[in-house]
N, C-alpha and C positions, 0 to 999 in steps of 0.2 A: 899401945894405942897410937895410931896414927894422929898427930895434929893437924894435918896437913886442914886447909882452908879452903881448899879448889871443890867446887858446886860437883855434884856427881852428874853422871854424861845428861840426865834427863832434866836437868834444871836443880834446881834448890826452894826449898818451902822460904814464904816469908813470916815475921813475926810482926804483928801490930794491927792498928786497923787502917794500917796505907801505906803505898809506899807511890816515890816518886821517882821517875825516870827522866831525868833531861838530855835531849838528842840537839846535836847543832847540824847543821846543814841540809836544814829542811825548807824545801822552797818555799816562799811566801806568795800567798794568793793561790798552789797550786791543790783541787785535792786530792785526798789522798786515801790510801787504807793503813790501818792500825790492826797487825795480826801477832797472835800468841796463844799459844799454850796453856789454860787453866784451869784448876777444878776447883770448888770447894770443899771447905772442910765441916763438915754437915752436924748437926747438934743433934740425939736421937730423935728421931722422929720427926725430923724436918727433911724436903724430899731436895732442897734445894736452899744455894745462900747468892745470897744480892750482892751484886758488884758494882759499886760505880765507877764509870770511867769519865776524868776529867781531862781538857787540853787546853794549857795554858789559862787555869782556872776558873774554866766554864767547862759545865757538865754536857756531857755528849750523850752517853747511854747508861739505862741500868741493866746490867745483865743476868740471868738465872744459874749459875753454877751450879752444876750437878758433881757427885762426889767423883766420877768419870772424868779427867781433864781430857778437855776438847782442844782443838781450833777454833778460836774464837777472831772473828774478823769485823772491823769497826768500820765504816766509813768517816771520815775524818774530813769536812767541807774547808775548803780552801780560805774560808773568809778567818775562818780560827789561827790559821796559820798566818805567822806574823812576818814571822822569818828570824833568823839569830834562835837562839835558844828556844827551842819548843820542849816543854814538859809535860807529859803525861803523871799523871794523878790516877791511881785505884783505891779504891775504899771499900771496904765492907763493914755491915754492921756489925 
């Protein structure tokens, strides 16, 4: 059994109901887009799972995850953006 810890070439699943991503050197005041890769993980008989997307602890969007990961593209308003550390928030129910 390999231990090895390196994400496979497509990404890696997360566990919980969030996870947070903090980016530094993000201009402030300017906007922007927030793009990535996602799918949900679907409960039977559910055709789609809710995503929300937070910035810097204010909610931006909820998105509809289908079990298909997409391109998913955020626009992301300049005024959220602070400058110094900006953190992105996902959540699902």
């Amino acid at each position: 059994m390999n231990a090895s810890t390196s994400p496979a070439a497509w990404g890696a699943y997360s566990r919980g109901e969030r996870a947070i991503l903090p980016f530094g050197g993000v201009t402030p005041g300017k906007d922007g887009v927030l793009a990535f890769t996602a799918g949900g993980v679907l409960a039977p008989g559910s055709d789609a799972q809710a995503l929300e997307v937070r910035v810097n602890g204010k909610r931006l969007v909820t998105l509809d995850l289908t079990a298909t990961p997409a391109v998913q593209q955020v626009a992301v308003p300049g005024t959220l953006l602070t400058g110094g550390l900006t953190t992105f928030e996902f959540r699902v129910d």
